[in-house]
C-alpha positions in Angstrom: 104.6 74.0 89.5 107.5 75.1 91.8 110.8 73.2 91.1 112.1 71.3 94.1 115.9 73.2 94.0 117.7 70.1 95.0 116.9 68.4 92.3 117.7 71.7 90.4 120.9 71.5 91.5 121.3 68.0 90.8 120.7 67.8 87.1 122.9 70.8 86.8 125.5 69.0 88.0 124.7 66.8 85.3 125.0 69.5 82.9 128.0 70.6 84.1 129.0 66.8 83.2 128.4 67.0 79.6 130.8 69.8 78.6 134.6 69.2 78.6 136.4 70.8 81.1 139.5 72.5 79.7 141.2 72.3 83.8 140.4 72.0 86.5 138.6 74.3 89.2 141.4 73.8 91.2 144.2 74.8 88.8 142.7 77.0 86.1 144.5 80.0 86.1 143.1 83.3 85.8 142.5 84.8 82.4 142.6 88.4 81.0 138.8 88.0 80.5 138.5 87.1 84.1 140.4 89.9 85.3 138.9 92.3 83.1 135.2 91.1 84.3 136.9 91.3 88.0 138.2 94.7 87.4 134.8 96.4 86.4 133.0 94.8 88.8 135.7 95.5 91.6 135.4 99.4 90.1 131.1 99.2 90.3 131.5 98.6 93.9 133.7 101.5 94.3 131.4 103.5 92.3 128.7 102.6 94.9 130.4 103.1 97.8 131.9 106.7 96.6 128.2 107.4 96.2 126.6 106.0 99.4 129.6 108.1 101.2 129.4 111.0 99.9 126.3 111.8 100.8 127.2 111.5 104.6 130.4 114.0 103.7 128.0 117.1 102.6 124.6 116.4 104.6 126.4 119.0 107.3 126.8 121.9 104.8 123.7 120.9 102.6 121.6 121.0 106.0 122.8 124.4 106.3 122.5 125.6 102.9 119.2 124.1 102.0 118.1 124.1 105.7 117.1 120.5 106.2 115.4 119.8 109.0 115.5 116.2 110.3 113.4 114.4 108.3 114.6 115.4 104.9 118.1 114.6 106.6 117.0 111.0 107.4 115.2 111.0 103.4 119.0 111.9 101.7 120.7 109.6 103.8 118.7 107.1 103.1 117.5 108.0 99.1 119.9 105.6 97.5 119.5 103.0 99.9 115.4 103.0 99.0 116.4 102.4 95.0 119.0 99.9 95.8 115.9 98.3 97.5 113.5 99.1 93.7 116.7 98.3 91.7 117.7 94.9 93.1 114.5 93.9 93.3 112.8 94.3 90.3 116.0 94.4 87.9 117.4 91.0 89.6 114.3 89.1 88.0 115.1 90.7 84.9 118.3 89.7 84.6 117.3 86.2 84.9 114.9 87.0 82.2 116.7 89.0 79.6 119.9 87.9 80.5 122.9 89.3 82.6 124.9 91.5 80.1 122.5 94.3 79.1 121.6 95.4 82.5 125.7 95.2 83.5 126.0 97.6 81.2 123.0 100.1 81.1 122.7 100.2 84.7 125.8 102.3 84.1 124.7 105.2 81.8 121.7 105.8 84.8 124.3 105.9 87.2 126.4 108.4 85.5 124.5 110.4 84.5 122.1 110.9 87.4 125.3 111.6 89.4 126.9 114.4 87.5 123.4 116.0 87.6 123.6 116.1 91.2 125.5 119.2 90.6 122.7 121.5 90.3 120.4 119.5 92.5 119.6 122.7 94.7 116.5 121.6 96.9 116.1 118.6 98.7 113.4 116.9 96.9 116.0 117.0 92.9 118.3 115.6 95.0 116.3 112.9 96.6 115.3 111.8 93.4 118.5 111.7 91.7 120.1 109.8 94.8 116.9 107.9 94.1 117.8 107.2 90.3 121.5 106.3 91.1 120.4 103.6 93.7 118.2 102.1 91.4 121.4 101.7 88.9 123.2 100.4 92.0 120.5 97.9 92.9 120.7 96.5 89.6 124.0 95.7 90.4 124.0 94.3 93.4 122.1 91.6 91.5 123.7 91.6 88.4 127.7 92.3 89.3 128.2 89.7 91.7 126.4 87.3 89.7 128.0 87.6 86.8 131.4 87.3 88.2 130.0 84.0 90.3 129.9 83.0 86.5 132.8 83.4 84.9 135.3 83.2 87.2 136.9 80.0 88.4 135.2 78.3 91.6 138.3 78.3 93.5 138.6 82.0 93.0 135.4 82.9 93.2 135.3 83.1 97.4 138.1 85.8 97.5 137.1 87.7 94.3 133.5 87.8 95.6 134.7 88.5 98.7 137.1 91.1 97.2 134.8 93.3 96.3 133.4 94.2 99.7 137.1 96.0 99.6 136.7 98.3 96.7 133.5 99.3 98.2 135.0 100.7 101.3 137.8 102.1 99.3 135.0 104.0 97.5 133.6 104.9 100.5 136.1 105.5 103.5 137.6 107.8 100.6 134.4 109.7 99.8 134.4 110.3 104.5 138.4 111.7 104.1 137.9 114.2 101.5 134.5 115.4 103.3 136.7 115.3 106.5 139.7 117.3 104.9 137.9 119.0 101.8 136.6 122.4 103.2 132.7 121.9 102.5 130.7 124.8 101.5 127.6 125.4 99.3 129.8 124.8 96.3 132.0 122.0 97.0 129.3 119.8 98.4 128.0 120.1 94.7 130.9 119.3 93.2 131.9 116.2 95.6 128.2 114.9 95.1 128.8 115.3 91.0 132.4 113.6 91.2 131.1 110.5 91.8 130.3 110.4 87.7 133.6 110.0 87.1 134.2 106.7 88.8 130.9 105.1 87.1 131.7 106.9 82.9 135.4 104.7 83.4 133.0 101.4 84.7 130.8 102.1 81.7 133.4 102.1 79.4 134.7 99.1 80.5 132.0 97.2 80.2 131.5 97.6 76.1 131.9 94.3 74.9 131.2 91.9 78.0 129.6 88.7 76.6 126.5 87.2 78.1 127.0 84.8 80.8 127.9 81.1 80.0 125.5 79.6 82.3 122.6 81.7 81.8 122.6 81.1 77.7 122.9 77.7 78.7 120.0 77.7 81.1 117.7 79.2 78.5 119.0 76.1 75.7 121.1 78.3 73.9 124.2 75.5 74.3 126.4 76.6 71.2 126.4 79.9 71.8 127.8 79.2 75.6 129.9 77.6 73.8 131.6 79.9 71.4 131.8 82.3 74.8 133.9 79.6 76.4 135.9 79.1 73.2 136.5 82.9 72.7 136.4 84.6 76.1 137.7 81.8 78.6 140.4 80.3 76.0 138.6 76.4 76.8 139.3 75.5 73.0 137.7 72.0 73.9 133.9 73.3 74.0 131.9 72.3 71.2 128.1 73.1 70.0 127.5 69.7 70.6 128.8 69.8 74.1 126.7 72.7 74.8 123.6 71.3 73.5 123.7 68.3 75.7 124.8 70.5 78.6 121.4 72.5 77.9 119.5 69.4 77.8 120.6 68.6 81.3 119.4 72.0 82.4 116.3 72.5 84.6 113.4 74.5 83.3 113.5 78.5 83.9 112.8 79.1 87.4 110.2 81.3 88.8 110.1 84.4 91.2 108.2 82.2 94.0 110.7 78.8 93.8 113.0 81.3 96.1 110.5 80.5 98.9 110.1 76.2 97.3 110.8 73.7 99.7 114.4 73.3 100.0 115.2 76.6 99.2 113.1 79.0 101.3 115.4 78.7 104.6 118.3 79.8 102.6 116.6 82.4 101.0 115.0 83.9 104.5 118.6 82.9 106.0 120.3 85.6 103.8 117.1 87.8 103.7 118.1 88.2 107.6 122.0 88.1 107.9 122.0 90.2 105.5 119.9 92.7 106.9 120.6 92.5 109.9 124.4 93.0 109.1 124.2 96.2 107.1 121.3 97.9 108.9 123.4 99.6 112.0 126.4 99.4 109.3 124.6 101.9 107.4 123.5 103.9 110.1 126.5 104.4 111.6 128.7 105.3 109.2 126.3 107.7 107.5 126.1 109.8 110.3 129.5 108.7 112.1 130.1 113.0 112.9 126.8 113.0 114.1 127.6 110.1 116.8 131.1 111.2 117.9 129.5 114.4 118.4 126.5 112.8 120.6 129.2 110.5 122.4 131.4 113.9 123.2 134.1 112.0 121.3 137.1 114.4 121.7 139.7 115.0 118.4 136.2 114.4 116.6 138.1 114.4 112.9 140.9 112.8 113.9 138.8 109.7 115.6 137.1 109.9 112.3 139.7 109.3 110.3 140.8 106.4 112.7 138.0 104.5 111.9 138.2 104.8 108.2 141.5 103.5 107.9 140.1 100.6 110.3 137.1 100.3 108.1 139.8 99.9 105.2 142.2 97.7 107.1 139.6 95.2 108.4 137.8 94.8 105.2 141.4 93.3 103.6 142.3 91.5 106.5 138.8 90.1 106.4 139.2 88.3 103.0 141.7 85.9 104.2 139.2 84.2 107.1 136.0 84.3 105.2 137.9 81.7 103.0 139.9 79.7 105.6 137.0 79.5 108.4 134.1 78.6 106.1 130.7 80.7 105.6 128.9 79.7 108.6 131.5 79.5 111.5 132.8 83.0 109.8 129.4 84.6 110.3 128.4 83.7 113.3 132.0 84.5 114.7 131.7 88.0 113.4 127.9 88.3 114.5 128.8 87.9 118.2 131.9 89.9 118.2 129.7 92.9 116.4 127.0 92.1 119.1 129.0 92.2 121.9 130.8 96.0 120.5 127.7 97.7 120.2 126.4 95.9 123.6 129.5 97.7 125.1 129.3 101.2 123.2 125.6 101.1 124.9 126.7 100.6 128.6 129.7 102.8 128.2 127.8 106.1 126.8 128.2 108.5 129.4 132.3 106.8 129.7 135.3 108.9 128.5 136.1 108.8 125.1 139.3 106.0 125.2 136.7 104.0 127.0 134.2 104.1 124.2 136.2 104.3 121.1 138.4 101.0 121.9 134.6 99.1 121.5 134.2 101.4 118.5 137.2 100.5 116.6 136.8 96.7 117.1 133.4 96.6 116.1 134.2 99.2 113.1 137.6 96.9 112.1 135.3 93.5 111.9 132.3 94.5 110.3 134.3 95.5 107.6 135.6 92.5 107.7 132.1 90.9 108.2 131.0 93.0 105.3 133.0 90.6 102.6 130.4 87.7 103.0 127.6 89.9 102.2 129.4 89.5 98.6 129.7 86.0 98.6 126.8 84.5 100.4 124.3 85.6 98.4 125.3 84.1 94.9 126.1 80.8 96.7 122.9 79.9 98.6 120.6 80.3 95.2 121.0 77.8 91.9 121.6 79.1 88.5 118.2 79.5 87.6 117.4 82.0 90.8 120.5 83.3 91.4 119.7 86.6 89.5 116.6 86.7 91.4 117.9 85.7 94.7 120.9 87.7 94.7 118.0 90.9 93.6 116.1 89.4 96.5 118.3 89.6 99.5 119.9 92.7 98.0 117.0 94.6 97.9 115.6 93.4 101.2 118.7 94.2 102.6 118.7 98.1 101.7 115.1 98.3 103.1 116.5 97.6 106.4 119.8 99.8 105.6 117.0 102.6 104.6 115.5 102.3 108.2 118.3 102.2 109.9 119.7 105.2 108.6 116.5 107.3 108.9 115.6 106.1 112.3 119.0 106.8 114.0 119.0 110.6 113.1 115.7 110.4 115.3 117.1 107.8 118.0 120.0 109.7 118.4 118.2 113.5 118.6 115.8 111.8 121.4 117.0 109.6 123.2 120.5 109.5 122.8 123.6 107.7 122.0 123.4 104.7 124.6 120.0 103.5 123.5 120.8 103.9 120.2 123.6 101.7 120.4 122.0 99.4 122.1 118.7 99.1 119.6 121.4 98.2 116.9 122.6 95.6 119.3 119.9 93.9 119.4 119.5 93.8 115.3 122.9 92.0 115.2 121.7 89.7 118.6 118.8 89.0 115.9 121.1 88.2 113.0 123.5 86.0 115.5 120.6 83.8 116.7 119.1 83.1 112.7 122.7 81.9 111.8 123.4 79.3 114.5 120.1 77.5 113.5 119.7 78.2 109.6 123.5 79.0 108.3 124.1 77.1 105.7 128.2 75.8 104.8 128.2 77.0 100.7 132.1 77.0 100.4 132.6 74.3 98.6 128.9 75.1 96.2 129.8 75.0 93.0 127.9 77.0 89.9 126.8 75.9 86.7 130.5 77.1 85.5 132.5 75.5 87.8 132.9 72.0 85.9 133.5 73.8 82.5 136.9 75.2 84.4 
């Protein structure tokens, strides 16, 4: 029988009652634990976006060398994005299964591995699958990353941490666009910039060695005294006791099932961040996959140069970003951003045949706020979904997410070779228009949601 969530919630927050608090949410101050579970999930998400960038650097020289036609173009662009869909999917039910901690740190060894061998992936379809295999190590943690961190960290923090590492994505990959940009790309050094993105994921791995299981999920599954020693050892709250735990796991709710993310009281939120999410990241995706592709199309003049423009603004927004997403609230801060995006696009579409200072001022704003808007796509998720789903959830709207991204980016190869810049720009209008309209009448407020943890801080 499916488990009505609000009452979920509710006897967690009795849970979260039984254990002693060693501070506050409000005052607990940040821990080397905490910053070392911040720093290798801050250093995944530049892994991942190294590796979704990269791909956009070479595709010019590999379509030469391996002569891709546009198809198999579309297929590589979009190869990691179709495992992140498998891998968030399938591995974000695990995790709420078999815990958080193994698949944090196995994903890892998939991921680095399947990137170095992207060295001597010489024909399309090696490559395809080993873009494959590294998005199905990224998908897993999409679900498993953010949630983990949800979990440890303190809930004051947890907005800007989450938020945070929208950032080191876009570090990853507006720096993966410069050295394609300023890297001379041949036959051999497309190999060798695909490969490098091992090294980023080996230092994550290592990292990772000795993470503990999460707090909240042990307790979730009864296993109170060892939550406990984890506070005790890893969060320094000396006050948590076995006995503590076990009453905090008797006030926990049964272990959730797959179809309680679609349970009355929980299925708007679920199809909520099913279509912001998607609808944020599909033209995201697109675009910046195959930004020399537009500025060609759009007879952008300076074509590198206006390239690396837009980086830096992809960079720039996504830190000036963090501060809003935590002073505006969820929902005022993504419908805000939904219009403005809108609106850009809307513009870029009127203005395609315009000169190139008309069309790149719409092109800069809408590039500076969606990375911007990009930081809630970190935080959302974890918060809309209680502990008992929020593995599966997070999976869920991940995955769904990178279908759309994997559309996106394989359609707009095609949009733009037929019918041009303006129309494609304004398709992807109407996919934020979508995503707009869905948050005015189901975006929830989820600032002030607390996790299991947030009463044991």
């Amino acid at each position: 029988m499916a488990v009505d969530t609000e009452a979920a919630d509710a006897r967690t927050v009795g849970e979260r009652g039984a254990a002693p608090a060693s501070g506050s949410a409000s005052t607990e101050p940040l821990t080397g634990f905490h910053i070392r579970v911040t720093a290798t999930t801050f250093g995944a998400n530049f892994s991942d976006g190294y590796a979704l960038g990269v791909i956009g650097a070479v595709l010019p020289a590999l379509g030469e060398t391996m002569h891709l036609s546009g198809v198999w173009q579309g297929l590589l662009g979009a190869s990691a994005l179709i495992g992140l869909f498998f891998g968030s999917i399938l591995l974000g039910r695990v995790a709420d299964v078999i815990g958080r901690q193994k698949l944090y740190l196995y994903n890892f060894v998939l991921i680095a591995v399947a990137s170095a061998a992207q060295f001597w992936a010489h024909t399309p379809l090696v490559l395809f699958l080993l873009r494959l295999a590294i998005g199905f190590g990224l998908g897993a943690d999409y679900a498993v990353g953010p949630t983990l961190l949800s979990e440890f960290v303190p809930g004051r923090l947890r907005g800007v941490l989450l938020g945070s590492l929208t950032v080191l994505w876009t570090v990853g990959y507006v720096l993966a666009n410069v050295l394609g940009t300023y890297i001379p790309i041949n036959g051999t050094t497309a190999y060798w910039l695909l490969a490098s993105g091992a090294l980023p994921a080996l230092l994550v791995l290592l990292l990772r060695i000795g993470i503990p299981e999460s707090p909240s999920w042990l307790a979730a599954r009864g296993r109170g005294a060892e939550a406990a020693r984890i506070r005790r050892t890893y969060l320094g709250q000396s006050g948590a006791t076995a006995a503590d735990a076990e009453a905090a796991a008797a006030a926990q709710p049964p272990a959730a099932r797959y179809r309680e993310l679609f349970a009355r009281g929980q299925a708007t939120k679920t199809w909520f961040g099913v279509i912001f999410y998607s609808a944020q990241v599909l033209p995201y995706f697109a675009i910046y996959t195959f930004m020399p592709q537009i500025l060609a199309t759009l007879n952008i003049s300076g074509a590198d140069t206006q390239n690396l423009v837009l980086n830096l603004a992809l960079l720039l927004g996504g830190v000036i970003g963090l501060w809003p997403v935590q002073r505006l609230g969820r929902r005022p801060f993504t419908i805000g951003t939904f219009a403005i995006l809108t609106l850009c696009l809307g513009a870029m579409a009127v203005l395609s045949e315009g000169s190139s200072g008309a069309l790149m001022v719409p092109f800069l704003i809408y590039t500076f706020v969606m990375a911007g808007a990009s930081t809630i796509t970190q935080v959302y998720p974890a918060e809309l979904f209680p502990t008992a789903l929020r593995g599966s959830g997070v999976g869920f709207l991940n995955g769904t997410s990178r279908v759309a991204s994997a559309i996106g980016t394989f359609v707009l190869p095609v949009s733009l070779s037929h019918f041009g810049a303006g129309w494609s720009m304004g398709w992807m209008a109407l996919v934020l228009l979508l995503g707009t309209a869905v948050s005015l009448v189901w975006a929830p407020e989820t600032r002030d949601t607390l996790t299991a943890e947030d009463l044991h801080h």
